[in-house]
N, C-alpha and C positions, 0 to 999 in steps of 0.2 A: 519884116519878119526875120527872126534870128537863125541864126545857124542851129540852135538847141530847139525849136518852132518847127521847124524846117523835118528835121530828124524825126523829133515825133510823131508829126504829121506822117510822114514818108511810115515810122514802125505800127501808127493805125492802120494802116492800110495792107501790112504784111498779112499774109495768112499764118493762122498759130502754128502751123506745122516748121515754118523760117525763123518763130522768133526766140530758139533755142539757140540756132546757128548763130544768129547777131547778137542772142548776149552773150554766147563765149567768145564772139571776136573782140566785143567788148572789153572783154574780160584781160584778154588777149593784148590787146593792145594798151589797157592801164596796167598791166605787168612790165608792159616792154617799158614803157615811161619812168614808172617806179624804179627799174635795174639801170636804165640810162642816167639817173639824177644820182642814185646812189653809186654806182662806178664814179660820177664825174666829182661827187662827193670825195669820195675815196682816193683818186687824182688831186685833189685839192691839197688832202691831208697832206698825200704823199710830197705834195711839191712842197709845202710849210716845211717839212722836215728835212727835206733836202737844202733850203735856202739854210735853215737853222743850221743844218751842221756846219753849211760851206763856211759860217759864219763864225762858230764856233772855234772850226780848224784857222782860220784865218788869226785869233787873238793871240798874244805873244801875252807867254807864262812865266813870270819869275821867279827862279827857285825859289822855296821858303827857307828862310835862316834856321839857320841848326838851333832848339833851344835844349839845354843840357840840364834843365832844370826835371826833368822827365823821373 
């Protein structure tokens, strides 16, 4: 029997008065996952962009020539 088997079996047996409670923790708890993935997303970005500049400031630039043709 599965973990997901298990659960339902266990929320047939709740009385309807608890299983208001258990779907807001539900609820609850696919919120917190959702904000933890997306921060760690967001972390991700931020470190790409952090590498990118370090990398950027690191490249040697050489003047451009004067053209007088302007």
């Amino acid at each position: 029997m599965t973990i997901r088997d298990m659960t339902i079996a266990k929320l047939q047996q709740l009385p309807e008065s608890l299983l208001q409670e258990v779907s807001d923790f539900i609820d609850f708890v696919a919120h917190k996952h959702q904000f933890q993935s997306a921060n760690h997303e967001q972390q991700d970005v931020s470190q790409a962009w952090e590498k990118w500049f370090k990398t950027v400031d690191s490249l040697d630039v050489a003047p451009a020539e004067s053209n007088s043709e302007y």
